[in-house]
NUTI-904630 format. One record per residue (C-alpha): residue number from 1; residue in three letters; chain; x, y, z. Coordinates in steps of 0.2 Angstrom, whole numbers, plus 5000, padded with zeros to 4 digits. Layout:
BEGIN
<NUM Ala A <X Y Z>> ...
***
This chain:
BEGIN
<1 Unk A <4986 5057 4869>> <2 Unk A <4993 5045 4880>> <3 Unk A <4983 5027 4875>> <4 Unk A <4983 5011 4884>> <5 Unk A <4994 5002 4872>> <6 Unk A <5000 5005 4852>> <7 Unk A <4985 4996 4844>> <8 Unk A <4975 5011 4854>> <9 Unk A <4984 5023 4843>> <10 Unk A <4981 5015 4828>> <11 Unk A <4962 5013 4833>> <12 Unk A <4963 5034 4836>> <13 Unk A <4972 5037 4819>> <14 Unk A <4957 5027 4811>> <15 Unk A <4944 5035 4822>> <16 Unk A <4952 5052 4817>> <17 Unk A <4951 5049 4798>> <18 Unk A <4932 5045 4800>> <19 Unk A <4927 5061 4807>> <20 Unk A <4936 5072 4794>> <21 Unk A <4927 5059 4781>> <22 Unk A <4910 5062 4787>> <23 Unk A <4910 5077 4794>> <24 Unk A <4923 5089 4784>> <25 Unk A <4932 5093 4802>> <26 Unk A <4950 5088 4808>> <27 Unk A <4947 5079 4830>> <28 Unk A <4958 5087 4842>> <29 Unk A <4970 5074 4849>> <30 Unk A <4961 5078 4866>> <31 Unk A <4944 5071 4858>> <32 Unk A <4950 5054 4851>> <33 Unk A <4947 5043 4867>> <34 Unk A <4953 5025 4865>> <35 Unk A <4949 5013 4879>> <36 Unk A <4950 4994 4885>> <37 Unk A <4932 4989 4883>> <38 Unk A <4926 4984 4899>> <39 Unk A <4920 4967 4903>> <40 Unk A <4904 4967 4902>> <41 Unk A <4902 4973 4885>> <42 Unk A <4907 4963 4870>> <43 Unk A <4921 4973 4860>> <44 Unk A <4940 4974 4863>> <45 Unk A <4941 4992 4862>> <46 Unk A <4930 5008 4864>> <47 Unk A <4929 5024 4857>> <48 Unk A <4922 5038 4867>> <49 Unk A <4909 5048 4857>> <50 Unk A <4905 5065 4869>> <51 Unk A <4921 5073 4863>> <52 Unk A <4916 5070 4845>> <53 Unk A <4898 5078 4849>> <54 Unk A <4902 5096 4842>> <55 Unk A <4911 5090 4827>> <56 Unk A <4897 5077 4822>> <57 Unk A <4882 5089 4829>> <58 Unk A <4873 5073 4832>> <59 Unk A <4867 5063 4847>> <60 Unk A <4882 5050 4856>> <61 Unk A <4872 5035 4849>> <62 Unk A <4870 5042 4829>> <63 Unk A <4888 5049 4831>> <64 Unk A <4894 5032 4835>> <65 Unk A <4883 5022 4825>> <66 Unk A <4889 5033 4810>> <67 Unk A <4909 5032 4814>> <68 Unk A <4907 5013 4817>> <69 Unk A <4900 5009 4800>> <70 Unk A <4915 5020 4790>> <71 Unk A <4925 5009 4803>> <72 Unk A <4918 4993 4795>> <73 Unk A <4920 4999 4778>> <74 Unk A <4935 5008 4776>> <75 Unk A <4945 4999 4792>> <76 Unk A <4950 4979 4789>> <77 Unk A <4954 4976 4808>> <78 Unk A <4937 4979 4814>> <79 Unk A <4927 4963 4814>> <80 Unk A <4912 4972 4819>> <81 Unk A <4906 4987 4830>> <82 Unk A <4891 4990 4845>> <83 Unk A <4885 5006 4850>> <84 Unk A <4880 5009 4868>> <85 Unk A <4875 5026 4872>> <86 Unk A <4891 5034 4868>> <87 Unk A <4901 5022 4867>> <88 Unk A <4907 5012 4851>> <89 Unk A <4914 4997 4855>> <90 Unk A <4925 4988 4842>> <91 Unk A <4929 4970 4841>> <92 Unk A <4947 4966 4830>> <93 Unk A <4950 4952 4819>> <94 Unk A <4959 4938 4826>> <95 Unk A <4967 4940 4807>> <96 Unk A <4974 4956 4815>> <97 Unk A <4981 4947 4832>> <98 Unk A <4986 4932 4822>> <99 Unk A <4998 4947 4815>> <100 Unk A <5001 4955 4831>> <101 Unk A <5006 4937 4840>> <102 Unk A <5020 4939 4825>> <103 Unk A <5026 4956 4828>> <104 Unk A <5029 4951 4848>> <105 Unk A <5039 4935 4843>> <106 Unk A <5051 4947 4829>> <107 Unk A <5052 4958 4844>> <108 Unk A <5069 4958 4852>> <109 Unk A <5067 4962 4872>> <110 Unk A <5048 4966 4869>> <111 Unk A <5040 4979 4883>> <112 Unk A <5058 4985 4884>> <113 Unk A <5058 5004 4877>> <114 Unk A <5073 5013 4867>> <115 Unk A <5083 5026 4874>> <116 Unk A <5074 5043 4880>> <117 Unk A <5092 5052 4885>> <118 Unk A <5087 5055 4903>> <119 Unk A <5099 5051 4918>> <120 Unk A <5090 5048 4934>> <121 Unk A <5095 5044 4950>> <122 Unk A <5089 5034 4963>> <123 Unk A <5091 5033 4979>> <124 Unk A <5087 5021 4991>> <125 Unk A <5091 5010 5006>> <126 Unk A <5100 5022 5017>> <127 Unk A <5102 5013 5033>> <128 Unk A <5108 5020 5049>> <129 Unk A <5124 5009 5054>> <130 Unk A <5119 5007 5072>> <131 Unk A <5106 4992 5067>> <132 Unk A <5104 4979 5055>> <133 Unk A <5091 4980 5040>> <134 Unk A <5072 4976 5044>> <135 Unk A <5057 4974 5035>> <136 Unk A <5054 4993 5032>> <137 Unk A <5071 4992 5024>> <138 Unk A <5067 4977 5012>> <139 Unk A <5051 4986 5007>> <140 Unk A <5060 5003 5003>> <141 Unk A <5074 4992 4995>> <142 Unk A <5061 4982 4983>> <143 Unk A <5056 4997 4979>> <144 Unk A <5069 5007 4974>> <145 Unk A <5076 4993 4965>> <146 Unk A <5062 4990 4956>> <147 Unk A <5058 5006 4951>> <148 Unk A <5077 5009 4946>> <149 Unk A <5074 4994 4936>> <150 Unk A <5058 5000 4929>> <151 Unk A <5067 5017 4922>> <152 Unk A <5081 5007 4914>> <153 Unk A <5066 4998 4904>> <154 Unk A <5059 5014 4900>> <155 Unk A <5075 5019 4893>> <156 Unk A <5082 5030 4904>> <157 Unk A <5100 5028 4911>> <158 Unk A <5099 5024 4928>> <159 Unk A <5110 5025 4943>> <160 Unk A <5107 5019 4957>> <161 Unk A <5112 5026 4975>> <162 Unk A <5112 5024 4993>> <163 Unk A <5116 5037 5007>> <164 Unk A <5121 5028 5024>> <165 Unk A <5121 5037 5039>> <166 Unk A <5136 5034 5045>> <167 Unk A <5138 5047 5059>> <168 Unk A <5124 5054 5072>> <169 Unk A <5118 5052 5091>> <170 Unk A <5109 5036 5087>> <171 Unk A <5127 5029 5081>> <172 Unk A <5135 5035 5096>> <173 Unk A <5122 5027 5107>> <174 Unk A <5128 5009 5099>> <175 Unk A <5147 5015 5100>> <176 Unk A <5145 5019 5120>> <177 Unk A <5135 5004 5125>> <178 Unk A <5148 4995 5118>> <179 Unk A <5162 5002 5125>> <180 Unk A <5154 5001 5141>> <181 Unk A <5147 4984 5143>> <182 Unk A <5153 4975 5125>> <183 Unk A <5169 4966 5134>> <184 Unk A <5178 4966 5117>> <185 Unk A <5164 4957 5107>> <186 Unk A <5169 4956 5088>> <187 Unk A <5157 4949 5076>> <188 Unk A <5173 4936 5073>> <189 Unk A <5175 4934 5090>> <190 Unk A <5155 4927 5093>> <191 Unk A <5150 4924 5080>> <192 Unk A <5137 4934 5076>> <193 Unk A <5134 4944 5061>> <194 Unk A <5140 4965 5061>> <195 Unk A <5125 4974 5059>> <196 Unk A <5118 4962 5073>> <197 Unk A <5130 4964 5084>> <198 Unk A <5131 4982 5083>> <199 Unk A <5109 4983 5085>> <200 Unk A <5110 4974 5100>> <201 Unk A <5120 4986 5108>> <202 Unk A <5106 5000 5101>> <203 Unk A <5094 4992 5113>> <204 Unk A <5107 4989 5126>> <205 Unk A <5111 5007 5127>> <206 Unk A <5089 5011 5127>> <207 Unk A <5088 5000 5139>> <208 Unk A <5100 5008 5152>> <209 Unk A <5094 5026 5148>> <210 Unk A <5074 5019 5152>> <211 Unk A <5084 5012 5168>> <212 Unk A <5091 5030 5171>> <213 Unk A <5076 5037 5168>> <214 Unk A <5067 5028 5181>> <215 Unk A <5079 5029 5192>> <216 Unk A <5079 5048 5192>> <217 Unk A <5060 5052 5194>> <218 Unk A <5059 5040 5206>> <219 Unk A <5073 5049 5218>> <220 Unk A <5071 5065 5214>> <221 Unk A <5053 5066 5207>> <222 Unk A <5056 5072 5190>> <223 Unk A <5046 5071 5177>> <224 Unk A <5048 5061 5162>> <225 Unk A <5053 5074 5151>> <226 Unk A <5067 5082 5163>> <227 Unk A <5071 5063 5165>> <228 Unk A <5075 5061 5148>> <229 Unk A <5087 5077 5146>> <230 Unk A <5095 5073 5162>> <231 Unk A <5101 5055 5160>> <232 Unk A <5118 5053 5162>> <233 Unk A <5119 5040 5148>> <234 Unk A <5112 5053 5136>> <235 Unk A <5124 5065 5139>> <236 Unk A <5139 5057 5137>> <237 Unk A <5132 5051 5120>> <238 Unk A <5130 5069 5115>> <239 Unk A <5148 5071 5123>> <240 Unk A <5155 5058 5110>> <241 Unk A <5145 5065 5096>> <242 Unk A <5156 5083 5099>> <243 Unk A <5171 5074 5101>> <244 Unk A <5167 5063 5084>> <245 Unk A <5166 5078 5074>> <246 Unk A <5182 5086 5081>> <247 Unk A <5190 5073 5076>> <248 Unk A <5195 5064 5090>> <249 Unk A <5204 5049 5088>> <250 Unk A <5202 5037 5100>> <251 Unk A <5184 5040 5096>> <252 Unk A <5185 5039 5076>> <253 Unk A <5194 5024 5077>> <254 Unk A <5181 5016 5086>> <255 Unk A <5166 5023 5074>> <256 Unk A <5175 5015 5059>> <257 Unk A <5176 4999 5067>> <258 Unk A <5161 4996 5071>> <259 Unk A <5153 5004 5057>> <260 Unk A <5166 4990 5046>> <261 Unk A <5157 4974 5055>> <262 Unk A <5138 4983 5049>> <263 Unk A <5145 4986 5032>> <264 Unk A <5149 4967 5031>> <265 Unk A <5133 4963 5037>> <266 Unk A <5123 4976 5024>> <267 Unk A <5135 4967 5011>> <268 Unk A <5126 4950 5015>> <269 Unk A <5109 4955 5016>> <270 Unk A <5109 4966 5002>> <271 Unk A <5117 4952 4991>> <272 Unk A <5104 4940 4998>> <273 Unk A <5089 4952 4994>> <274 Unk A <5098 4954 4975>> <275 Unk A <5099 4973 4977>> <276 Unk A <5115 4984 4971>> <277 Unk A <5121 5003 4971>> <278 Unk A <5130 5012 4958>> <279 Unk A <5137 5022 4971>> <280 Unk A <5137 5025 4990>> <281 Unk A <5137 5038 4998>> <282 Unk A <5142 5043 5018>> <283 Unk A <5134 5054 5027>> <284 Unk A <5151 5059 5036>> <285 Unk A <5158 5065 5020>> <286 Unk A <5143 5075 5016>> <287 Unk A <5137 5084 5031>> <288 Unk A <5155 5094 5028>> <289 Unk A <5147 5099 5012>> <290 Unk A <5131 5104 5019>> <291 Unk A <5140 5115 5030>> <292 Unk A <5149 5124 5019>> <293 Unk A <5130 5126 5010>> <294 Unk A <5123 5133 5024>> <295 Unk A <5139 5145 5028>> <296 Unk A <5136 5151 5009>> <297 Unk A <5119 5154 5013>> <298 Unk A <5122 5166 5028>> <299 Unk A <5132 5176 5017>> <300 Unk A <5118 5176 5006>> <301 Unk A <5105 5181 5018>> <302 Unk A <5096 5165 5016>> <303 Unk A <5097 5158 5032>> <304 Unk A <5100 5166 5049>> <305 Unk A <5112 5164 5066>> <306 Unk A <5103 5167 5079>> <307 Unk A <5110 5173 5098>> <308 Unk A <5115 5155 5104>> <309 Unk A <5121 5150 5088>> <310 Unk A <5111 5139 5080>> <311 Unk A <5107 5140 5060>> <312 Unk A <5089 5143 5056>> <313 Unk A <5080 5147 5038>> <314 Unk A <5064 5154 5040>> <315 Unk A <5050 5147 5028>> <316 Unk A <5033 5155 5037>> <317 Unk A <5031 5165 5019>> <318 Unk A <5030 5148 5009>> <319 Unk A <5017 5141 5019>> <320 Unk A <5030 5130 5030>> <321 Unk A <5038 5133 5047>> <322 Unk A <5054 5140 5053>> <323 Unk A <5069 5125 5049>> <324 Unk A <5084 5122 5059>> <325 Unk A <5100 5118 5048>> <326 Unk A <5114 5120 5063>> <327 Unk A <5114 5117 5080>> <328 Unk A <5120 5127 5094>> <329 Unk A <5133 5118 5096>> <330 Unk A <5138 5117 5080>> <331 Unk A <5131 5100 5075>> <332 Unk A <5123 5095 5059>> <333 Unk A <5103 5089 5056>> <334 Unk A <5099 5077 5043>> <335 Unk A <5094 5093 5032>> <336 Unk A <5110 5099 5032>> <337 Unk A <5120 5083 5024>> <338 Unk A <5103 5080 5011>> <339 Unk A <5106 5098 5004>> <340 Unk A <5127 5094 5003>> <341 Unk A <5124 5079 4999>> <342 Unk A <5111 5084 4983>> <343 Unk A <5122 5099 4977>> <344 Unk A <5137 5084 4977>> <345 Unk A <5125 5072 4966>> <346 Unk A <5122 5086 4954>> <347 Unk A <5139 5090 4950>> <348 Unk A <5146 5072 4949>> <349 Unk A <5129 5068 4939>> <350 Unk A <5118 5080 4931>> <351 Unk A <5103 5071 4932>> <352 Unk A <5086 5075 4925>> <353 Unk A <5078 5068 4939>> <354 Unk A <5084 5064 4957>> <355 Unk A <5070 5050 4965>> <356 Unk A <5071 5049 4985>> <357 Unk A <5062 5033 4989>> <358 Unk A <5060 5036 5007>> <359 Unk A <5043 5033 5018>> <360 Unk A <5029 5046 5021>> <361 Unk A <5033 5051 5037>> <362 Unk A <5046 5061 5027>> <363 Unk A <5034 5071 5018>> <364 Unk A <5039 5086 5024>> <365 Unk A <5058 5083 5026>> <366 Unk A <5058 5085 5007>> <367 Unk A <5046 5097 5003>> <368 Unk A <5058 5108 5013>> <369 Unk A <5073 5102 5004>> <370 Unk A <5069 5107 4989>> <371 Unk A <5061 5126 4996>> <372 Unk A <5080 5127 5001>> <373 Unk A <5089 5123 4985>> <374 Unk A <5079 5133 4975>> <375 Unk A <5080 5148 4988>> <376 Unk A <5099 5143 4988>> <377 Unk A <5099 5147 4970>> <378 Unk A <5099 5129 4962>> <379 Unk A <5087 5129 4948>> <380 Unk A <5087 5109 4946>> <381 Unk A <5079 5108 4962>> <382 Unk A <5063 5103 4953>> <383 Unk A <5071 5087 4946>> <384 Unk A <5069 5081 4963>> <385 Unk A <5055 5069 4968>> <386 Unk A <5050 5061 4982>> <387 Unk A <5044 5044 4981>> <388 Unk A <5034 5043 4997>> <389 Unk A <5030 5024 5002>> <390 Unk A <5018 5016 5016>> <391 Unk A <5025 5009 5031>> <392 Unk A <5023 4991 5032>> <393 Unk A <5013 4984 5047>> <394 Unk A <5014 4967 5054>> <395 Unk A <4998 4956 5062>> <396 Unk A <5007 4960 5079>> <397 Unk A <5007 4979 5078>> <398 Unk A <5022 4992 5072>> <399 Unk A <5040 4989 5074>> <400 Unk A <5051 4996 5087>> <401 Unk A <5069 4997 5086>> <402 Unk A <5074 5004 5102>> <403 Unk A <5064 4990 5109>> <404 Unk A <5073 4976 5101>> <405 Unk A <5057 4972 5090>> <406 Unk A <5059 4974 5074>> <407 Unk A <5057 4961 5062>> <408 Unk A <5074 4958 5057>> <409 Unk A <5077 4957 5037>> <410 Unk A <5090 4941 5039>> <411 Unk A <5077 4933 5049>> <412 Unk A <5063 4936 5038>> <413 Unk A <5072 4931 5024>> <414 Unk A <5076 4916 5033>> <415 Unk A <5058 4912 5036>> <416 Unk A <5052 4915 5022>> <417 Unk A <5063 4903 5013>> <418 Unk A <5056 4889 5025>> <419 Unk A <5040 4891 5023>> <420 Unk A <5044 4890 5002>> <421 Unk A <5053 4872 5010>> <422 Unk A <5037 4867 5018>> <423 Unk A <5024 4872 5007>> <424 Unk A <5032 4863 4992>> <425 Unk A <5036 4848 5001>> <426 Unk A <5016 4848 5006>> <427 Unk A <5013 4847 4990>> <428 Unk A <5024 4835 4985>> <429 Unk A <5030 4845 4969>> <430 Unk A <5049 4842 4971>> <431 Unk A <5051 4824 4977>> <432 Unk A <5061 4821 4959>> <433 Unk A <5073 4835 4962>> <434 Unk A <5092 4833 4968>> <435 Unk A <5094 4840 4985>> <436 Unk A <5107 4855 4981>> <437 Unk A <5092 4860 4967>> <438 Unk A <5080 4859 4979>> <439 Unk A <5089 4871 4990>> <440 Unk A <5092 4886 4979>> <441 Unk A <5074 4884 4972>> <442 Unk A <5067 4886 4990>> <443 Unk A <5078 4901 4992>> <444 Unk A <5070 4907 4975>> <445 Unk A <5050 4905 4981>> <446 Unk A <5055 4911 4996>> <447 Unk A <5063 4924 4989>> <448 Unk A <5051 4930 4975>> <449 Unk A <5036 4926 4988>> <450 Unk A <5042 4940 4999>> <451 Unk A <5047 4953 4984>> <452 Unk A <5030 4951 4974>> <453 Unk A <5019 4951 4991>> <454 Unk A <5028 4967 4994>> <455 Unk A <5029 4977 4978>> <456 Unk A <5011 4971 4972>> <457 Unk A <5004 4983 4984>> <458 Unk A <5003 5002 4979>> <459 Unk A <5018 5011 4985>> <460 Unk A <5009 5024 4992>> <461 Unk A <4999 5012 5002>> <462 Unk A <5002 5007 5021>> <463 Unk A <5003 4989 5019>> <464 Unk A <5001 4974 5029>> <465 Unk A <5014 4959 5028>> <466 Unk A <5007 4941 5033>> <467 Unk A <5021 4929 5028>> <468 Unk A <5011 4913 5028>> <469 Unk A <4998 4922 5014>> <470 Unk A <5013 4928 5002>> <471 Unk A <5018 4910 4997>> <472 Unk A <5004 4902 4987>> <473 Unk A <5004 4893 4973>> <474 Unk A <4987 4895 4971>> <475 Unk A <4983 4915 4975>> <476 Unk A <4991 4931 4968>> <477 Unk A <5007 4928 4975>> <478 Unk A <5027 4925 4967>> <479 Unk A <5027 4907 4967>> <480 Unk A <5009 4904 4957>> <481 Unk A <5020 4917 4946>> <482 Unk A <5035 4908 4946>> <483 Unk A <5027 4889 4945>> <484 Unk A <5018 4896 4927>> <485 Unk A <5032 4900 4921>> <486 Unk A <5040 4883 4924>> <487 Unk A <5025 4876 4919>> <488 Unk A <5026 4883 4902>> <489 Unk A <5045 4879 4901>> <490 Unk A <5041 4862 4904>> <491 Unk A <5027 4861 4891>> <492 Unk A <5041 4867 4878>> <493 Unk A <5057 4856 4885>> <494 Unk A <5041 4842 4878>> <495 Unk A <5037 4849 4864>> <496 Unk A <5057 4850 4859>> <497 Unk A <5059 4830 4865>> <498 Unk A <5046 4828 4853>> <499 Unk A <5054 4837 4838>> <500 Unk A <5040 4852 4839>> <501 Unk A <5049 4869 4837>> <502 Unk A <5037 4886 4840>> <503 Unk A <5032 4897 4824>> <504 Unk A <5020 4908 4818>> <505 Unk A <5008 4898 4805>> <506 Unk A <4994 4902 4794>> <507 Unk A <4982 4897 4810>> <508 Unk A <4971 4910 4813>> <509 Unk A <4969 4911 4834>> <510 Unk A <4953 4909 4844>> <511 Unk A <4945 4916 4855>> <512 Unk A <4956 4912 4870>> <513 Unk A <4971 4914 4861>> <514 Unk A <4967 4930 4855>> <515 Unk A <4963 4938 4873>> <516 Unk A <4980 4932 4877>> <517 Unk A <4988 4940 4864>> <518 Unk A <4978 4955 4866>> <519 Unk A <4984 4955 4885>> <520 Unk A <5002 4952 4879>> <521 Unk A <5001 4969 4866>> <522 Unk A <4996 4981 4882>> <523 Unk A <5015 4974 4889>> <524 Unk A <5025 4990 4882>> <525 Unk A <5012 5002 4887>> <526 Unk A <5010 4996 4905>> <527 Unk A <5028 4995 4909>> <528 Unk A <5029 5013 4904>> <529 Unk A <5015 5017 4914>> <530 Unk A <5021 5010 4929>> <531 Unk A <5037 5019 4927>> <532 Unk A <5026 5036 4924>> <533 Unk A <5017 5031 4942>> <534 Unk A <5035 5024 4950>> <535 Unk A <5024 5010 4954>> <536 Unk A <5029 4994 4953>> <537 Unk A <5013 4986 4957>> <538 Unk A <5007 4988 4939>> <539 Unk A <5020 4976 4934>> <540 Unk A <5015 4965 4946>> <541 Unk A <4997 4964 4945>> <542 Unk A <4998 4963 4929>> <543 Unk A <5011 4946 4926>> <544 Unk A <5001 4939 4938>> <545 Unk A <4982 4946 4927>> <546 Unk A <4992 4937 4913>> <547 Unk A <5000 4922 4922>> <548 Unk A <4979 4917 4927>> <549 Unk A <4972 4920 4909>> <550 Unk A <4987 4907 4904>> <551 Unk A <4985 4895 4916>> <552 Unk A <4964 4894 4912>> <553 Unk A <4969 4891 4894>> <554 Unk A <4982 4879 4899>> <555 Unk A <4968 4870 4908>> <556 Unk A <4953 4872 4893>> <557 Unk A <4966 4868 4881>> <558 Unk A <4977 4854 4873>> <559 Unk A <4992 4860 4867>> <560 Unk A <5005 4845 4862>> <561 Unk A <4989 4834 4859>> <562 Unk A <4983 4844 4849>> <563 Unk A <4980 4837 4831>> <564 Unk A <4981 4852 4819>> <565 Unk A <5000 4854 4818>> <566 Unk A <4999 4872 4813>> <567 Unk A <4988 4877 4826>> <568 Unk A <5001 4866 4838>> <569 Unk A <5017 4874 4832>> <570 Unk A <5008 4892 4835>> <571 Unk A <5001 4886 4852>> <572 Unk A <5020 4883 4857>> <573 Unk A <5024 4902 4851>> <574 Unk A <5010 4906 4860>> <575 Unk A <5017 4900 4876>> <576 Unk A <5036 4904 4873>> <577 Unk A <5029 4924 4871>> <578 Unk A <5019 4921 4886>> <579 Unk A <5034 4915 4896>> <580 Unk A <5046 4928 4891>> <581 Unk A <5032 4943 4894>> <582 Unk A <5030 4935 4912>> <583 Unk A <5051 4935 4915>> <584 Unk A <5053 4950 4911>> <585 Unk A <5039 4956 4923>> <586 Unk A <5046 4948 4936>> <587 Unk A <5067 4955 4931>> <588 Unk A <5061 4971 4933>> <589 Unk A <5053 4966 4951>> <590 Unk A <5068 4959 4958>> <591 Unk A <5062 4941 4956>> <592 Unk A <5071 4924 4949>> <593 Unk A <5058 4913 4937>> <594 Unk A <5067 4896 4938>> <595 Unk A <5066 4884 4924>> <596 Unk A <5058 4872 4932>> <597 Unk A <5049 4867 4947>> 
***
């Protein structure tokens, strides 16, 4: 019976003891439905009656009717009950979130859940080292940040893990136009930073095999296609790739070179974007391992050589196509090092889940993966789970990073934290703030502008990034997040000055109060099912659900005027719950709340 939040389970305990009270009969846990009461109707919670309907043998109205006056009678936190059709809606004391309000304040890290005993593993990021990061990678690295984040708070031990793809034609690409026209650029030597340095010869090199390309329809008429194969440059990258996993040195030593300046730079933006691994893992050590998988499997009868070769497994019966594992050449596909590369994880961790945060275009990538490992004999090979994401979309139009136009995640960042600079400097909020403060605040709203705007969107959901709408003190956005917060911070640095310390009192909450605290007690239940859905979002929409609701009560009511000293030292209890729900909504996002603004 899974409920909204624990008072829901209390609600269907008491439900429960009606109907065997009235009518002689125990309700399946299926039948007691528990509810938020919508808005529009006048009740805090809401029972569904047409489960009940065989038990009470009644119409939905009497049935409700009936239940809600044993409620009245024989329940103390029910204030008073409504029917509508069949549903009986059931309005609590504010006796009973006087007493909730308590409870939140006595509990230690509150929305945070004990340990279940599940390891999962996350992995995410997984760059290819011939470009820097852009803004597909920050989306997929908010996420699976986040979501890591969101297990840990569910209790689950969490680690955390990226797969770079270290090796490959596209990283041969970047390694050849450098050789060729790099003239012994270093990242030290210019300046510039080494995943940047190494991307820009990733376009170079596109650029000369479109010039090729051109070059070779226009003299000898071909067509695009036979072009493409028949580009010189293109060639002599698949040449390096054979001579890369021979092992040849003069070529090995130049791959880890320039793979070193890319690390560096990953190492920046990672630490910028507050993201961190567990582990890391290369795609050059496991595509051995995947290999050896795939030269198990042949002995197995799993997969098949064909006459040139090449590696194939043939998955027609489950409804999928024929898969290619090795080249004719002998050269591995990015199958082959996610299957090594899994058996490797499992062995080192055996996990209960194994989460792939990786975009939807890759849908089919893993629901071949796990075919093969189960066919291979790996039973765990339901443990895994693809968490399939939107691409992210920019008012220009998609990214393309062959072309050179991508938006890069260093420069983004960078923009975003300007415009946190501008925006606050418009509204004149930090003129009283030493310089140095002022800077790392900006890179906080900057910052937690471009992580909220990002994950308060459904991950399943192509998204579409507008810079200038993410930072807005005003709208759903990180910064009217992160300015309640200091906004409450401030109120009780006040309230201290002034001797005032938060309690719980004998005050009984109104109205107001009690719809905050009410929003306060779904906390628990809403982190655990965002971690259920692997969807950060719910976290977000709902700090920010709470962060308004505050900020009208803020607005309708005085709190450090306010005459009645026990409804004042409540009110500050009030607002230092409120406060540490809403940073710890934004921790499991990623996202700083600074203590003033």
């Amino acid at each position: 019976m899974e409920k909204v939040s624990d008072i829901e389970y209390i609600l269907a305990g008491k439900v429960a003891e009606a109907v065997q009270a009235l009518y002689g009969q125990q309700a399946a846990e299926a039948a007691l439905q528990v509810q938020t009461t919508r808005k529009e109707y006048e009740g805090d919670f809401t029972v569904v009656m047409f489960p009940l309907l065989k038990i009470s043998r009644l119409s939905p109205e009497k049935t409700g009717e009936a239940i809600g006056a044993w409620l009245q009678e024989h329940c103390p936190e029910a204030a008073s009950v409504n029917v509508v059709k069949g549903f009986l809606n059931i309005k609590l004391t504010t006796a009973f979130w006087h007493k909730k309000l308590q409870t939140i304040a006595e509990t230690p890290q509150y929305g945070i859940h004990k340990s279940s005993g599940k390891t999962v593993m996350v992995e995410y990021s997984s760059p290819n080292t011939n470009k820097p990061l852009h803004l597909g990678h920050i989306r997929n690295n908010l996420l699976g940040y986040s979501v890591a984040k969101l297990l840990e708070a569910n209790g689950h031990k969490v680690i955390k893990v990226n797969l770079v793809n270290d090796r490959g034609i596209h990283i041969c690409k970047s390694m050849l136009a450098w050789k060729h026209w790099g003239g012994g650029e270093t990242p030290e030597n210019t300046g510039i930073k080494g995943d940047h340095l190494v991307g820009k010869y990733y376009v170079r090199f596109n650029d000369e095999y479109l010039k090729q390309q051109h070059e070779l329809i226009e003299s000898k008429q071909l067509s695009k296609d036979a072009a493409a194969k028949q580009a010189p440059i293109i060639a002599e990258a698949q040449e390096m790739l054979r001579k890369w996993e021979q092992g040849d040195k003069e070529v090995t030593d130049l791959w880890r070179t320039m793979n070193s300046w890319v690390y560096a730079g990953f190492d920046e933006t990672y630490n910028r974007l507050g993201v961190s691994f567990d582990k890391i893992y290369y795609e050059s050590n496991t595509y051995l391992l995947g290999k050896k998988m795939v030269d198990e499997g042949l002995r197995q009868g799993v997969f098949t050589k064909r006459g040139d070769g090449s590696v194939w497994i043939d998955l027609a019966a489950d409804g999928l196509d024929q898969k290619l594992l090795l080249r004719s050449d002998g050269t591995s596909v990015y199958m082959t090092q996610d299957l090594g590369t899994a058996v490797q994880r499992h062995a080192e961790y055996p996990f209960d889940e194994l989460i792939y945060v990786v975009g939807n275009e890759q849908n089919y990538h893993f629901q071949v993966l796990k075919l093969i490992l189960k066919k291979s004999g790996y039973a765990w090979a339901d443990a895994i789970y693809h968490l399939s994401y939107g691409m992210v979309e920019l008012p220009e139009g998609k990214m393309k990073s062959r072309e050179g136009t991508v938006v890069d995640a260093d420069d983004l960042i960078d923009e975003m934290v300007d415009t946190a600079r501008k925006t606050s400097q418009e509204l004149g909020k930090l003129d009283n703030m030493p310089p140095d403060e002022q800077a790392r605040l900006f890179e906080t709203l900057g910052l937690g502008a471009l992580k909220y705007f990002i994950l308060k969107v459904d991950p399943a959901k192509t998204m579409l990034f507008n810079p200038k709408d993410s930072i807005d003190f005003n709208g759903n956005t990180g910064p009217f997040i992160q300015y309640t917060h200091a906004r409450i911070k401030s109120v009780l640095r006040k309230a201290a000055e002034q001797g005032l310390q938060a309690a719980a009192t004998a005050a009984l909450p109104d109205e107001r109060e009690a719809a905050l605290i009410k929003r306060m007690s779904n906390f628990p239940a809403v982190i655990r099912e965002a971690a259920e859905a692997r969807s950060p979002a719910l976290v977000a929409n709902y700090t920010y659900e709470l962060a308004k609701e505050f900020n009208q009560y803020y607005h309708d009511v005085s709190i450090l005027r306010e005459p009645d000293e026990a409804a004042k030292t409540q009110r500050l209890l009030l607002l230092q719950q409120i406060a540490g729900i809403i940073k710890t909504g934004m921790e499991i996002l990623g996202i700083v709340v600074p203590e003033r603004m």
